[in-house]
Backbone as a ProteinNet text record, in pm:
[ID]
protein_1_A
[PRIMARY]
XXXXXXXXXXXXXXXXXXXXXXXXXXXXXXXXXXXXXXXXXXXXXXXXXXXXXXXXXXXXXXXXXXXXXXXXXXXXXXXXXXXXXXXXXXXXXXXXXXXXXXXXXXXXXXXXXXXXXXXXXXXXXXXXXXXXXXXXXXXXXXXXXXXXXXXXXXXXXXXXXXXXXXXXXXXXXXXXXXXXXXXXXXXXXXXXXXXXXXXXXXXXXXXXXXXXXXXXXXXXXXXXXXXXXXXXXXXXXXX
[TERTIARY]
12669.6	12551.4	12572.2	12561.4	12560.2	12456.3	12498.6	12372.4	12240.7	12255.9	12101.6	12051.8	12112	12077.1	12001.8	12078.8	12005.2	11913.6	11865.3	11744.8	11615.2	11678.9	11540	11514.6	11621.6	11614.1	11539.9	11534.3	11477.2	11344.5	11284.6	11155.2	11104.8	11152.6	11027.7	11045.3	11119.3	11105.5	11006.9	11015.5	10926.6	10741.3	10719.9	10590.3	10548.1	10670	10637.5	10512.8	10526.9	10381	10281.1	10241.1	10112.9	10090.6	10251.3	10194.3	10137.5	10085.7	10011.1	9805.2	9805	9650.2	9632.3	9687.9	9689.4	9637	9480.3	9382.1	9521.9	9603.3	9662	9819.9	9872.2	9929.8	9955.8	9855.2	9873.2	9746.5	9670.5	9559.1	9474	9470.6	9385.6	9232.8	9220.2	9048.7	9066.9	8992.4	9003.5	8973.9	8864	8833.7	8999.4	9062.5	9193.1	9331.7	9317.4	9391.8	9400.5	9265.8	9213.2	9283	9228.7	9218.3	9369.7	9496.7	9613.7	9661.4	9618	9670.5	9641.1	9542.7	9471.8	9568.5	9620.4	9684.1	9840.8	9848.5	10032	10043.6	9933	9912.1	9947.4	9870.3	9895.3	10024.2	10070.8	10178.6	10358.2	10324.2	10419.8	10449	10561.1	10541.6	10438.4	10375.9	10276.6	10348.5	10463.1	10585.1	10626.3	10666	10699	10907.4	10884.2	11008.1	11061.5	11204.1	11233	11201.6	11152.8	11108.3	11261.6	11260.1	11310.6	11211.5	11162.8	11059.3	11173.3	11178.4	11250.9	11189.1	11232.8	11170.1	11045.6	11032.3	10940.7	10867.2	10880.4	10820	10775.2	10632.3	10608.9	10589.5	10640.8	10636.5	10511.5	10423.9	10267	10280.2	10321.5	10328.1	10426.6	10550.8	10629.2	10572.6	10453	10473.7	10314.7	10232.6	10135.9	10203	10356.3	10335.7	10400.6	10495.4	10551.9	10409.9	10312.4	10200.5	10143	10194.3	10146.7	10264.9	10336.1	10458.1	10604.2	10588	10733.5	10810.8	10947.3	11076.7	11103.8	11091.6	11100.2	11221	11265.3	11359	11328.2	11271	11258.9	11363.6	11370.9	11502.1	11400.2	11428.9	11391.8	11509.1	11497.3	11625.7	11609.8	11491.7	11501.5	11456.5	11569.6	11503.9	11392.9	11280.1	11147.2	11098.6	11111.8	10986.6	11038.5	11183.2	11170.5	11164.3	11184.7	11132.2	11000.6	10921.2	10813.2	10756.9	10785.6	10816	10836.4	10930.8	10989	10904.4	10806.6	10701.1	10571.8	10548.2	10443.5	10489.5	10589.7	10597	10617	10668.8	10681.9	10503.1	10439.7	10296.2	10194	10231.3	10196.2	10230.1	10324.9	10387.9	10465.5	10514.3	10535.2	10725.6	10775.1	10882	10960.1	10887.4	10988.9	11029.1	10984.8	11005.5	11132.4	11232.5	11294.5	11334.8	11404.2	11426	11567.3	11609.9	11766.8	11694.7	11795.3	11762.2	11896.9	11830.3	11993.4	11880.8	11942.9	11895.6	11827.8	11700.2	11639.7	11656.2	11740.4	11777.5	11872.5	12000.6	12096.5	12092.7	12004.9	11980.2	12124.4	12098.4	12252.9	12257.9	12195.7	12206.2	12313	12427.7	12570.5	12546.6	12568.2	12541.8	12458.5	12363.8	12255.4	12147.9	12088.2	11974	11849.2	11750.3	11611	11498.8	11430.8	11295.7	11236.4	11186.2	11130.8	11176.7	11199.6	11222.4	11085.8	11032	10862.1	10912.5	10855	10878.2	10747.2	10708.9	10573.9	10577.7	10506.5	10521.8	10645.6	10764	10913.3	11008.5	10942.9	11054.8	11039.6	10926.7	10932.6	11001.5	11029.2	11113.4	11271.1	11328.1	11431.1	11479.8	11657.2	11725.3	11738.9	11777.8	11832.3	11723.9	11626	11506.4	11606.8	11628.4	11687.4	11820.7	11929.6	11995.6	11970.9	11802.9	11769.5	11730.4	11668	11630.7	11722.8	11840.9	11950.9	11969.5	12012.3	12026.3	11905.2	11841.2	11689.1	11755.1	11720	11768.9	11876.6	11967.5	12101.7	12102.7	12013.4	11960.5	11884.9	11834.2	11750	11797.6	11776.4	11794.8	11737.8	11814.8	11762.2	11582	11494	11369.1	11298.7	11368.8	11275.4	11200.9	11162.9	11075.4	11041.5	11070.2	11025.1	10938.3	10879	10732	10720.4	10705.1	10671.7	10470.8	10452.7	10342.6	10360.8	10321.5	10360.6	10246.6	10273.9	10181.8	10214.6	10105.4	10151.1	10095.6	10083.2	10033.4	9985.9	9825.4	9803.6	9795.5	9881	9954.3	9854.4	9846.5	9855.8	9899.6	9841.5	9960.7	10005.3	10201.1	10296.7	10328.9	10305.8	10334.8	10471.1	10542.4	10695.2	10731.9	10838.4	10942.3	10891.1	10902	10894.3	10992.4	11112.9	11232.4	11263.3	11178.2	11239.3	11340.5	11369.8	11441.7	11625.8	11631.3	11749.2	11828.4	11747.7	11772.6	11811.6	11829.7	11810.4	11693.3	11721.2	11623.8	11588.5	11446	11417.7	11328.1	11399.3	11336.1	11171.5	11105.1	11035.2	10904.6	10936.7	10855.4	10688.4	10643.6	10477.7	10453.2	10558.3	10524.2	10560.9	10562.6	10594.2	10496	10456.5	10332.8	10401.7	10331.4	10374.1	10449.5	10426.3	10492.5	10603.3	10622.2	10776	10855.5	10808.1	10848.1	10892.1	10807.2	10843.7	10927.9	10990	11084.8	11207.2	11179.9	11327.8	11362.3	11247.4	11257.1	11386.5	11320.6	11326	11526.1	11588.9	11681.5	11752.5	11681.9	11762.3	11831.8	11723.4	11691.2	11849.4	11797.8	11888.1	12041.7	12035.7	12202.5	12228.6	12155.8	12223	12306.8	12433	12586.9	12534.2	12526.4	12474.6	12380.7	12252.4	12119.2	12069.5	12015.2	11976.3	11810.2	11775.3	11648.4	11529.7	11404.1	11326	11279.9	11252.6	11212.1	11049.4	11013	10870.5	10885.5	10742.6	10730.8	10567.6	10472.6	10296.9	10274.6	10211.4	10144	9953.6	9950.2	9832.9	9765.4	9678.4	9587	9542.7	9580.4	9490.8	9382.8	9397.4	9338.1	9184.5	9151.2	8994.9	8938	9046.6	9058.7	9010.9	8885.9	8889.2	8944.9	8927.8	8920.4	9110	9139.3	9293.8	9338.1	9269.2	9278.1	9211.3	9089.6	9002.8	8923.1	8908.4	8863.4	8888.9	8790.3	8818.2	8933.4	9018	9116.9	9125.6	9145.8	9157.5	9297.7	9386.3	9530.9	9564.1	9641.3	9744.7	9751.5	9751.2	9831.1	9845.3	9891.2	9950.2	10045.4	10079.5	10140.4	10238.9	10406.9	10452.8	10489.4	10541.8	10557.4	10660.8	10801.4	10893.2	10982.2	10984.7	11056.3	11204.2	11297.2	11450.8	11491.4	11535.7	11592.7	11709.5	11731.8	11871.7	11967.7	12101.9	12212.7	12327.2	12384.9	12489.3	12595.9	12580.9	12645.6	12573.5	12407	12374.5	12371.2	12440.5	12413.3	12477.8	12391.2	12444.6	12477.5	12481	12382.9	12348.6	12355.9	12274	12258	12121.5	12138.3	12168.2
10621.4	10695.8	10844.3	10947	11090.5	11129.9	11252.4	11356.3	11326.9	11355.8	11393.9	11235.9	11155.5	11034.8	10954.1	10989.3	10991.1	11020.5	11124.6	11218.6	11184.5	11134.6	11127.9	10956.2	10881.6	10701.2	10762.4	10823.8	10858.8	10962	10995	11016.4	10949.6	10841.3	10724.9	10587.8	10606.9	10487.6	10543	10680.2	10799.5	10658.5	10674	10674	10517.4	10442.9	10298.8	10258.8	10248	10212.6	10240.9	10360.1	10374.2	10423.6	10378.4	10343.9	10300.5	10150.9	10077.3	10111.9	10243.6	10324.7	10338.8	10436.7	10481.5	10351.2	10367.2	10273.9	10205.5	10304.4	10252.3	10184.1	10187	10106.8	10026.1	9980.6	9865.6	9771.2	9826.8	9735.7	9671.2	9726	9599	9581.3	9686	9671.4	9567	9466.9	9376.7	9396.1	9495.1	9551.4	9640.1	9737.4	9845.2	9712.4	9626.1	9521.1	9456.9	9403.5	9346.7	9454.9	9572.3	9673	9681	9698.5	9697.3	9562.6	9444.5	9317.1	9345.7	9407.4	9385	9473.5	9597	9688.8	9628.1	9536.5	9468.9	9365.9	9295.3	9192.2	9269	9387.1	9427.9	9479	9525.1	9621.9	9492.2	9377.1	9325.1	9205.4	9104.6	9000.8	8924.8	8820.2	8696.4	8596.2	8573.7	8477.1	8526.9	8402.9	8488.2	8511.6	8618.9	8709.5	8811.4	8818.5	8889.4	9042	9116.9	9233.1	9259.8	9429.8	9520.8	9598.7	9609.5	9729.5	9829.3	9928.9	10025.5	10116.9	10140.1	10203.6	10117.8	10013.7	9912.3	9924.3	10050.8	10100.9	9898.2	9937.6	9760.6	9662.5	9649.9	9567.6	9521.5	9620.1	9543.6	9526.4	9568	9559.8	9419	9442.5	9320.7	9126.6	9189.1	9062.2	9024.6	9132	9093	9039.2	9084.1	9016.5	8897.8	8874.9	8698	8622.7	8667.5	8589.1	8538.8	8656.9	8609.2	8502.5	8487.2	8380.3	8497.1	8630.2	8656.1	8697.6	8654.5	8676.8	8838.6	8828.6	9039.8	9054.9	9157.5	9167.7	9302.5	9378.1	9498.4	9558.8	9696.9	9769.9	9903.5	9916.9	10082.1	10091	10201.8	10322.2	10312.2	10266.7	10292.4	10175.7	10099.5	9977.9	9958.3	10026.6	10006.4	9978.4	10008.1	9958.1	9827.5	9801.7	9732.2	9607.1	9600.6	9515	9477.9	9603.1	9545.3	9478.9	9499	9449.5	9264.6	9220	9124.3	9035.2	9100.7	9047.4	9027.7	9104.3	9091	8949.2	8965.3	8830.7	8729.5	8694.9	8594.1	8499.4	8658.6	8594.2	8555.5	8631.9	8614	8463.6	8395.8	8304	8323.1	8479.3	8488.2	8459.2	8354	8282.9	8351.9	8417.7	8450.1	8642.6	8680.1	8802.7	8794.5	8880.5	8928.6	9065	9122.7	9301.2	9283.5	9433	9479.3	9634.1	9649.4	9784.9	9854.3	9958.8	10046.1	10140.3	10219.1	10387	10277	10342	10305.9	10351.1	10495.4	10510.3	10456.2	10368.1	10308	10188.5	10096.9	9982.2	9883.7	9842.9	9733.7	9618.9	9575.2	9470.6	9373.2	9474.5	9412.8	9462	9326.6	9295.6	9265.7	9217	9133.6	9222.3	9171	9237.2	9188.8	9273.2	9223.4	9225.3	9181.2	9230.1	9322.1	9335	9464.1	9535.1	9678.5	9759.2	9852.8	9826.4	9901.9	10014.1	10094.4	10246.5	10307.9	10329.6	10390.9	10477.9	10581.4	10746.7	10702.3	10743.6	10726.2	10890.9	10930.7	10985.7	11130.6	11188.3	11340.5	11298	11179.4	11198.1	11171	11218.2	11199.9	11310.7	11381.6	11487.6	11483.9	11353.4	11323	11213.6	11251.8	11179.4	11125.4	11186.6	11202.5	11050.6	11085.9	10989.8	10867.4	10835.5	10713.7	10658.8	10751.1	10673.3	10607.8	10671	10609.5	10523.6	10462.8	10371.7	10245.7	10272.6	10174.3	10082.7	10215.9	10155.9	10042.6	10094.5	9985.2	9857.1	9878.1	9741.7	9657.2	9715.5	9580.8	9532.1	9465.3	9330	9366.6	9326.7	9396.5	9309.4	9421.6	9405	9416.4	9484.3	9462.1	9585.2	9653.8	9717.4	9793.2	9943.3	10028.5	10079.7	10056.5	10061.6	10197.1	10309.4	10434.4	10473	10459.5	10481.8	10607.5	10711.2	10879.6	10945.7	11082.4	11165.5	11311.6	11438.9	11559	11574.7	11589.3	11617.8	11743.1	11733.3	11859.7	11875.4	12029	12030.9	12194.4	12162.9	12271	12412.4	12546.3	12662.4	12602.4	12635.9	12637.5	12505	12390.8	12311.9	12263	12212	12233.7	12060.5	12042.3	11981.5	11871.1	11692.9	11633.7	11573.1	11628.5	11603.6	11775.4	11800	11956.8	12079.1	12045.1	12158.8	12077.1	11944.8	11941.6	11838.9	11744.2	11695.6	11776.3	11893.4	11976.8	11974.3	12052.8	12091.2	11940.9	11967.4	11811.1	11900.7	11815.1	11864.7	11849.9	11724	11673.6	11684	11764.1	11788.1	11799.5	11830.9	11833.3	11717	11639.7	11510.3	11553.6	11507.3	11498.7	11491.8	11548.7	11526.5	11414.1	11366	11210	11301.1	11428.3	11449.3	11459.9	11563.5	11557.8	11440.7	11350.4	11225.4	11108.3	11136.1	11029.9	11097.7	11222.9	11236	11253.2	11287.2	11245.4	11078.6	10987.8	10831.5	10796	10870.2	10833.1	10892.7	11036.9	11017	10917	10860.9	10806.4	10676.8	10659.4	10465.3	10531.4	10637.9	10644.2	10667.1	10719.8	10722.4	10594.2	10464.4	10354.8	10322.8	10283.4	10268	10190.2	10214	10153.6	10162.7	10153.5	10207.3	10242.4	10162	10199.5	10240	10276.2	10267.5	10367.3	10326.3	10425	10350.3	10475.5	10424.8	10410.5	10298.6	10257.4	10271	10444.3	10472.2	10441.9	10431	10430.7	10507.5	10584.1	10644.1	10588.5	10565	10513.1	10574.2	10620.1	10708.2	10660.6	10701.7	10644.4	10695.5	10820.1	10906.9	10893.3	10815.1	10824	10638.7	10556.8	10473.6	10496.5	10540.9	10514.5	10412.5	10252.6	10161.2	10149.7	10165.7	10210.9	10298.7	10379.4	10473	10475.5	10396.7	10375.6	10507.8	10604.1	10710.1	10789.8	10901.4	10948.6	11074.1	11068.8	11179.6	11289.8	11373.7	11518.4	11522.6	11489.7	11527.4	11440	11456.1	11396.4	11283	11133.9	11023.6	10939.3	10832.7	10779.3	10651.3	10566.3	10471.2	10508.8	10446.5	10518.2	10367.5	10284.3	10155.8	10221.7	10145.4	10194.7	10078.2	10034.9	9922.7	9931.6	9821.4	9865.6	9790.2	9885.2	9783.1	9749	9637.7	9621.4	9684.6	9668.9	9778.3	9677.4	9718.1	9670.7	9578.3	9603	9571.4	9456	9419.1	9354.1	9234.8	9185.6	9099.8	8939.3	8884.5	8726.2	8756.6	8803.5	8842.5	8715.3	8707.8	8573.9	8658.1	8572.5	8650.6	8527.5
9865.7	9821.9	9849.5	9778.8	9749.7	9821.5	9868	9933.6	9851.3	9729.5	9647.5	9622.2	9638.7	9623	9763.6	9862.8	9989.3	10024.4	10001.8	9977	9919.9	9808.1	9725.9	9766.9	9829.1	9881.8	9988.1	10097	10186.7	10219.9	10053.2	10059.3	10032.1	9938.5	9875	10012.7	10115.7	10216.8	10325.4	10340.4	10417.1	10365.2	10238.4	10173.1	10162.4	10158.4	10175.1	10192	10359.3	10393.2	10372.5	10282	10252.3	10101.5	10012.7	9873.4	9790.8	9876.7	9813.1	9845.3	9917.9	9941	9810.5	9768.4	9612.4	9486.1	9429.6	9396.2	9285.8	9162.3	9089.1	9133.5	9253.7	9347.1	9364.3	9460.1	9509.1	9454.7	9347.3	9306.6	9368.9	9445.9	9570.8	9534.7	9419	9358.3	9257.5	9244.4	9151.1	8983.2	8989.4	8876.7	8851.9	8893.2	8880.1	8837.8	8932.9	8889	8743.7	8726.3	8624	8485.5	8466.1	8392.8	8397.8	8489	8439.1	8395.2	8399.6	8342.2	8195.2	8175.8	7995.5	7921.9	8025.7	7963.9	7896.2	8012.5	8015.7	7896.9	7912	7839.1	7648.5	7642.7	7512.8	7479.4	7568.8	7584.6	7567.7	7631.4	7616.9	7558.9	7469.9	7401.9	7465.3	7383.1	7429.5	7493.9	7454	7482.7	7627	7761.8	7839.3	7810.9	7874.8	7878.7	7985.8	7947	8045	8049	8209.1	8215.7	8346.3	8309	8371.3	8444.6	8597.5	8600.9	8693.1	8612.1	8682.9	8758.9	8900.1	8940.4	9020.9	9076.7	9123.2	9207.5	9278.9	9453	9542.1	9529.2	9633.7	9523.2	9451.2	9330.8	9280.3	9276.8	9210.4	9050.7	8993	8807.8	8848	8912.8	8901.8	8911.6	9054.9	9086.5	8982.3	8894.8	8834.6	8717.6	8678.9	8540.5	8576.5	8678.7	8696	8718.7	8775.4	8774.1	8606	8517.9	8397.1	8308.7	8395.8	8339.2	8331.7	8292.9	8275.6	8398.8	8384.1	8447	8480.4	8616.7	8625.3	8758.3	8736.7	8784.7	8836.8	8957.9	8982.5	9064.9	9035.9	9089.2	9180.2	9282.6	9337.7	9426.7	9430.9	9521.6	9676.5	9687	9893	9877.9	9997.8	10035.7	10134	10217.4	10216.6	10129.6	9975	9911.8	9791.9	9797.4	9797.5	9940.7	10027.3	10091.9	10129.9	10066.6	10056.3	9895	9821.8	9715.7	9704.9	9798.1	9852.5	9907.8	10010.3	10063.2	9994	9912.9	9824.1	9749.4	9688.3	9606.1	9675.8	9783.1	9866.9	9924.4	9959.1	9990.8	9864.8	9767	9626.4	9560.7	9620.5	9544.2	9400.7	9401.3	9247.1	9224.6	9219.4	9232.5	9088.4	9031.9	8871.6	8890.1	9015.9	9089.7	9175.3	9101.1	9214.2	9223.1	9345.6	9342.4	9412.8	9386.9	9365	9443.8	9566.3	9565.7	9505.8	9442.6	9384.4	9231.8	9191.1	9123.8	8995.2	9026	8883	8703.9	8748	8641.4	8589.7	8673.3	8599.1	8714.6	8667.9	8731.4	8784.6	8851.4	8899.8	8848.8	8712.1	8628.2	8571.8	8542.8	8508.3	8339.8	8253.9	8156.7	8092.8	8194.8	8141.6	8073.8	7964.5	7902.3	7884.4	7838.7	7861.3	7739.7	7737.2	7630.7	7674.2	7790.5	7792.9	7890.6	7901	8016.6	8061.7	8171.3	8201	8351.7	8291.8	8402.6	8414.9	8541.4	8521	8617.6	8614.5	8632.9	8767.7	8696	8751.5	8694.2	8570.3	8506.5	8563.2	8625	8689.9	8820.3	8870.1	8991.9	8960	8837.9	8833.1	8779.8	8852.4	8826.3	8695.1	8572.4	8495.4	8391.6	8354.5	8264.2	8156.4	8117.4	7968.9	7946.7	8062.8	8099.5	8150.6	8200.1	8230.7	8101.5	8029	7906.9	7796.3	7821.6	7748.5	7800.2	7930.8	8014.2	7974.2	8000	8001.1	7858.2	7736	7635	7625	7667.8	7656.5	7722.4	7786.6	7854.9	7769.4	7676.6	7604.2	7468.6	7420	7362.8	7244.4	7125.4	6945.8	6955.2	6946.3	6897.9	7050.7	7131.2	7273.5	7278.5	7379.1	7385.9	7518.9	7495.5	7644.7	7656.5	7758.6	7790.2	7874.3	7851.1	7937.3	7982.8	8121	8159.5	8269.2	8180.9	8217.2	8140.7	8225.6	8236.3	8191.1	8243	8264.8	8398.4	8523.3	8596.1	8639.8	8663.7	8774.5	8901.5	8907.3	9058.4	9107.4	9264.5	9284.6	9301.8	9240.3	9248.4	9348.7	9316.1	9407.4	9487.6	9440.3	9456.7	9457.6	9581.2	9593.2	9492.2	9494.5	9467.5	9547.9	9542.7	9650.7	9734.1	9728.2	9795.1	9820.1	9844.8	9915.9	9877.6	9730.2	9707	9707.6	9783.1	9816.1	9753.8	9648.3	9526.7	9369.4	9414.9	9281.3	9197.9	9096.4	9002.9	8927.6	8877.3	8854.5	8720	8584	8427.9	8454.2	8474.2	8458	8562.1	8649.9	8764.4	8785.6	8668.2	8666.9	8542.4	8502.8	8452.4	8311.9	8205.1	8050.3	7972.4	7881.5	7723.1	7689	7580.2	7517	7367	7342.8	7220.2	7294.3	7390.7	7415.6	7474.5	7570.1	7559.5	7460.9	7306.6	7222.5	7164.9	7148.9	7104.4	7185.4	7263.9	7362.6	7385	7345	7344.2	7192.2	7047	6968.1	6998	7086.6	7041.2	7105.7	7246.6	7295.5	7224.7	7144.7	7097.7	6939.4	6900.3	6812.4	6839.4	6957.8	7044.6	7114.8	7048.6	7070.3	6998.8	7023.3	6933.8	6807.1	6699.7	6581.2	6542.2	6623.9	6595.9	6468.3	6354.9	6243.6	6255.7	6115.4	6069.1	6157.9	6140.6	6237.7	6342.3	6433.1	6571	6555.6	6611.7	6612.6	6788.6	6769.7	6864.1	6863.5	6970.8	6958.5	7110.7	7091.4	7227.2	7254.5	7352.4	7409	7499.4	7476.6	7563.9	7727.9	7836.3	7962.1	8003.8	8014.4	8075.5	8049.5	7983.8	7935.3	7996.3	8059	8132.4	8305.7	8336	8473.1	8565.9	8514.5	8589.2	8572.2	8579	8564.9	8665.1	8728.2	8824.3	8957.7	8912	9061.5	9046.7	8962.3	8979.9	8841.7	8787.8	8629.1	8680.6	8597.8	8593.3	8479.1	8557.9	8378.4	8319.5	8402.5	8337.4	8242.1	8183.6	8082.8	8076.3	8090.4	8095.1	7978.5	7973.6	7843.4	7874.3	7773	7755.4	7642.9	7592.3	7509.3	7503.1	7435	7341.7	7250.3	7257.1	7143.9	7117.6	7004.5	6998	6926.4	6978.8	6968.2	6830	6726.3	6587	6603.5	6528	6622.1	6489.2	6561.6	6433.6	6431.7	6376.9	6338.6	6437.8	6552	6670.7	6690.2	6683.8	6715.1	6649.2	6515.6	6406	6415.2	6475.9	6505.2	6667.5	6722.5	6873.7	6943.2	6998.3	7098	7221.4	7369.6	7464.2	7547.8
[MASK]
+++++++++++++++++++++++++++++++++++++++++++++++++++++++++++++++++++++++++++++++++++++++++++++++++++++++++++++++++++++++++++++++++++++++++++++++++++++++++++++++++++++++++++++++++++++++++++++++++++++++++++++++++++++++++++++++++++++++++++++++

């Protein structure tokens, strides 16, 4: 593991224990809970399937959707959160949950691919946005589908960096618009080796979602839904 990689594994294990305070978190409101199941439920096949959650902190999206039947596989960078992650699903009973600690932007998967890949406000904490999204991509499976739940955030003047300056410069730092996000989606999906046709991108409004937050918010947020055509590479395909 690299200096800047250390760094940023060792602010998000710093926060562990008290990530799951945060109402959209750890869900512990039943109504905030509720309100992200309805969201997932639309957002991903009806059929269960396999999920990627990149970026997993204590695995609450993970272990809510094995509760809804699909197969998830969560990845985060500091192992505090995933070990807590670990524990959640264990007391959860959610047996179709499991976690990998290692970089969410280029997950430790191997080969294997998925139907859906789900990231949620992950991409301002990364040196390299742009390069996870290519990544994510290549991970899924002709007709699957990446699920981005991002924002723009408001910060206070002068609000530092949250790794101190010592991760480097970070693109994405007060969070992403959904215009500039769906098009940095659309080149990624199209810099898939073969990649035909158009990208079916949909942006989804949150921000006008309280019960999603535990509380009404002014900034930015959003859902981005983009689905993968498959190309030429992919033709008679099996997974």
């Amino acid at each position: 593991m690299d200096r800047r990689t250390s760094v940023v594994a060792a602010h998000w294990d710093r926060t562990a224990a008290t990530f799951d305070e945060e109402p959209d978190h750890g869900l512990l409101d039943p109504e905030v809970r509720r309100a992200w199941s309805r969201r997932l439920t639309g957002w991903l096949p009806a059929a269960a399937c396999d999920v990627l959650d990149a970026g997993c902190g204590t695995g609450t999206l993970s272990v809510l959707l094995a509760g809804a039947g699909h197969r998830v596989t969560g990845v985060d960078l500091a192992p505090a959160m995933v070990a807590a992650a670990e524990a959640k699903a264990a007391r959860t009973g959610a047996r179709s949950a499991v976690f990998l600690t290692g970089d969410a932007a280029d997950p430790p998967t191997g080969q294997r691919r998925f139907d859906a890949v789900l990231a949620r406000h992950l991409l301002w904490t990364l040196p390299d946005p742009h390069a996870a999204l290519r990544s994510w991509v290549a991970r899924l499976r002709p007709g699957g589908r990446l699920i981005l739940v991002e924002g723009r955030w408001e910060q206070p003047s002068g609000a530092g960096r949250p790794y101190g300056g010592e991760a480097g410069p970070l693109p994405w730092q007060g969070g992403v618009g959904a215009a500039e996000l769906a098009e940095a989606v659309r080149a990624a999906v199209l810099d898939r080796a073969g990649a035909a046709g158009e990208v079916d991108v949909t942006v989804e409004r949150l921000d006008d979602d309280p019960e999603l937050w535990g509380r009404r918010v002014s900034d930015e947020r959003y859902a981005l839904v983009a689905l993968i055509p498959p190309g030429p590479q992919d033709e008679g395909s099996h997974r």
